[in-house]
C-alpha atoms as an extended CHARMM CRD file, in Angstrom:
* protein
*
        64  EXT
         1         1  UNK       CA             -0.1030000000       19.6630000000        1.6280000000  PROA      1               0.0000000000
         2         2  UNK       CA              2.2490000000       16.6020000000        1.7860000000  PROA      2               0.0000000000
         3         3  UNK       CA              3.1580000000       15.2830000000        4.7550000000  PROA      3               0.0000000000
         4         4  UNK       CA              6.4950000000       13.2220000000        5.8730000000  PROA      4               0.0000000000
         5         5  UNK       CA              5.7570000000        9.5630000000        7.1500000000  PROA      5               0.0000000000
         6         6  UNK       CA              7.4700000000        7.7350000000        9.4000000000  PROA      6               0.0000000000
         7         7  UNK       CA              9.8330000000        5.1090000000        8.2070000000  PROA      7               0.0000000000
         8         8  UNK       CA              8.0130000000        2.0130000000        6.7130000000  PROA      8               0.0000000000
         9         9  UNK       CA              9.4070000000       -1.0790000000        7.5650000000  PROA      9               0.0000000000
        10        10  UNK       CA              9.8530000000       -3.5070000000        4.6720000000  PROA      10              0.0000000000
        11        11  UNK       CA              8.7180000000       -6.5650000000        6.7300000000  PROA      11              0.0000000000
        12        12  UNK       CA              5.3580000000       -4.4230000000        7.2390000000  PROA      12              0.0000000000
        13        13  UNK       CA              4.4890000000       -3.9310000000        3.6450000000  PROA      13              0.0000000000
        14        14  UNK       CA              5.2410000000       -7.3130000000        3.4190000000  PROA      14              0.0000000000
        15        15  UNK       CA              2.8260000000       -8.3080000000        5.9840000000  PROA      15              0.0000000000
        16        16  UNK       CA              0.1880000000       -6.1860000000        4.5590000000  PROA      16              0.0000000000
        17        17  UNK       CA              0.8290000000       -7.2300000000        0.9650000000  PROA      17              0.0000000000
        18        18  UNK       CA              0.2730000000      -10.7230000000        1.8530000000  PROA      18              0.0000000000
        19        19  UNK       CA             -2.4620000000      -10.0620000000        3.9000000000  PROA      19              0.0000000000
        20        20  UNK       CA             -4.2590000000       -7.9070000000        1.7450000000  PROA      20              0.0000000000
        21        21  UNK       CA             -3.4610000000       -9.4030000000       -1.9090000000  PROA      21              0.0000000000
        22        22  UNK       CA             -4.3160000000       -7.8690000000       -5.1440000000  PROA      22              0.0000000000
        23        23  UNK       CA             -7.5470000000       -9.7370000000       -6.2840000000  PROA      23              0.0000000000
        24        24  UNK       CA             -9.2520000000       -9.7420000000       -9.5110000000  PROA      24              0.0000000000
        25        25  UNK       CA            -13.2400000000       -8.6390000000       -9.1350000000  PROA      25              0.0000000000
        26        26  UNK       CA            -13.7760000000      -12.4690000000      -10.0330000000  PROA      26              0.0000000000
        27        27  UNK       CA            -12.5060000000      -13.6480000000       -7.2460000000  PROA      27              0.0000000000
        28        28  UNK       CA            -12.6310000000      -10.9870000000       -4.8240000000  PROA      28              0.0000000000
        29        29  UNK       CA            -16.6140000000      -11.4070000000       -4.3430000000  PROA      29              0.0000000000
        30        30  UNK       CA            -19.8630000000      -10.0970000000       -6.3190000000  PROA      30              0.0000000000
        31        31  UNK       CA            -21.4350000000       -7.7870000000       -4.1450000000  PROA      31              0.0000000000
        32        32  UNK       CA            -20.2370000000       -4.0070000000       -4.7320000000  PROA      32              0.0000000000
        33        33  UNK       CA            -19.8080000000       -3.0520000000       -1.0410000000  PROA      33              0.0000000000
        34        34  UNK       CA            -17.5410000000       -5.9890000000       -1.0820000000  PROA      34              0.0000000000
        35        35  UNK       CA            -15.3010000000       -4.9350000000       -3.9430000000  PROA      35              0.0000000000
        36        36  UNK       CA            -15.5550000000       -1.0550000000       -2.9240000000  PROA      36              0.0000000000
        37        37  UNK       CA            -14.2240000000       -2.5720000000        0.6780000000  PROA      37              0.0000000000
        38        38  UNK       CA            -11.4790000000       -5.3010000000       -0.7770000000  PROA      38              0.0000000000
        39        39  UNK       CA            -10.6010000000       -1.7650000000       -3.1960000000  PROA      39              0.0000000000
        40        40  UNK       CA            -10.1680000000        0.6140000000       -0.1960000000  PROA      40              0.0000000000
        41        41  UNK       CA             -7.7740000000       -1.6210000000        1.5870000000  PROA      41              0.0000000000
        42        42  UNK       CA             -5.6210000000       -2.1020000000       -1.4140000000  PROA      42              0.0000000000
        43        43  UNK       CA             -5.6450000000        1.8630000000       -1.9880000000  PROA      43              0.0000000000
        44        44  UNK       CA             -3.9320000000        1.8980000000        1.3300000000  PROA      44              0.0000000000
        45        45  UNK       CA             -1.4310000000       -0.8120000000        0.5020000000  PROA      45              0.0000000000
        46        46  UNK       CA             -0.4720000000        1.1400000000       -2.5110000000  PROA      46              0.0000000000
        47        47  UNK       CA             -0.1630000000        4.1810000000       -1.0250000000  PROA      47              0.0000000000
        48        48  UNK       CA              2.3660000000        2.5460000000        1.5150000000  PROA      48              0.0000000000
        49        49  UNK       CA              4.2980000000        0.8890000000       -0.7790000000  PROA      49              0.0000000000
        50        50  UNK       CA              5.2380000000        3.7240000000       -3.2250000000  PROA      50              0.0000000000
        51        51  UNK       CA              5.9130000000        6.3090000000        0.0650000000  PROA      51              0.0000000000
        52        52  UNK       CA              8.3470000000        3.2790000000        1.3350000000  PROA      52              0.0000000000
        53        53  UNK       CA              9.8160000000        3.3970000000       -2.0970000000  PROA      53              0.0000000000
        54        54  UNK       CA              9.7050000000        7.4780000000       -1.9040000000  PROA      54              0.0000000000
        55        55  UNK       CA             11.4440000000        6.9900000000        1.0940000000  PROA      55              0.0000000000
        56        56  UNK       CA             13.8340000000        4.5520000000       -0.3620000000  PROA      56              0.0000000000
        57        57  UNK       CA             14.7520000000        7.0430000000       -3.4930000000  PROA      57              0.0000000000
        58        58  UNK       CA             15.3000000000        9.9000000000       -1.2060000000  PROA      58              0.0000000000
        59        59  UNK       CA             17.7550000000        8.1280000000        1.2720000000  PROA      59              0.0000000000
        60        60  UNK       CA             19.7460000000        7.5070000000       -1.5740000000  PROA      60              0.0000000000
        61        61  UNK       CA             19.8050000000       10.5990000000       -3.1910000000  PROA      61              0.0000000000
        62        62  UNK       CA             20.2080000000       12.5870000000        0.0490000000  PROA      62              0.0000000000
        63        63  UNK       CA             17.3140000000       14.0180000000        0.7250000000  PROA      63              0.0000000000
        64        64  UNK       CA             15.4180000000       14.3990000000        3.6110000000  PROA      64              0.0000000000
């Protein structure tokens, strides 16, 4: 079941993506809990970005 978010802010994802970075496991840490952590967090940032650009797409094209 998919549901709506609210609108997502560009200077939020911006925030996050700078706070949050993509790292390489090099530099990210060695210890798994560490990368499985640094991972998780990303997932999130992902996730936000592509619904802000689903929400982006849709304004334009009309939809809901």
């Amino acid at each position: 079941m998919s549901q709506k978010l609210p609108y997502i802010p560009p200077e939020l994802l911006n925030a996050l993506n700078k706070r949050f970075p993509e790292q390489s496991a090099q530099s990210a840490g060695s210890s798994h809990e560490e990368l499985m952590w640094l991972g998780g967090q990303r997932s999130v940032i992902r996730f936000l970005n592509q619904a802000a650009e689903d929400q982006t797409r849709n304004s334009l094209i009309g939809d809901p």
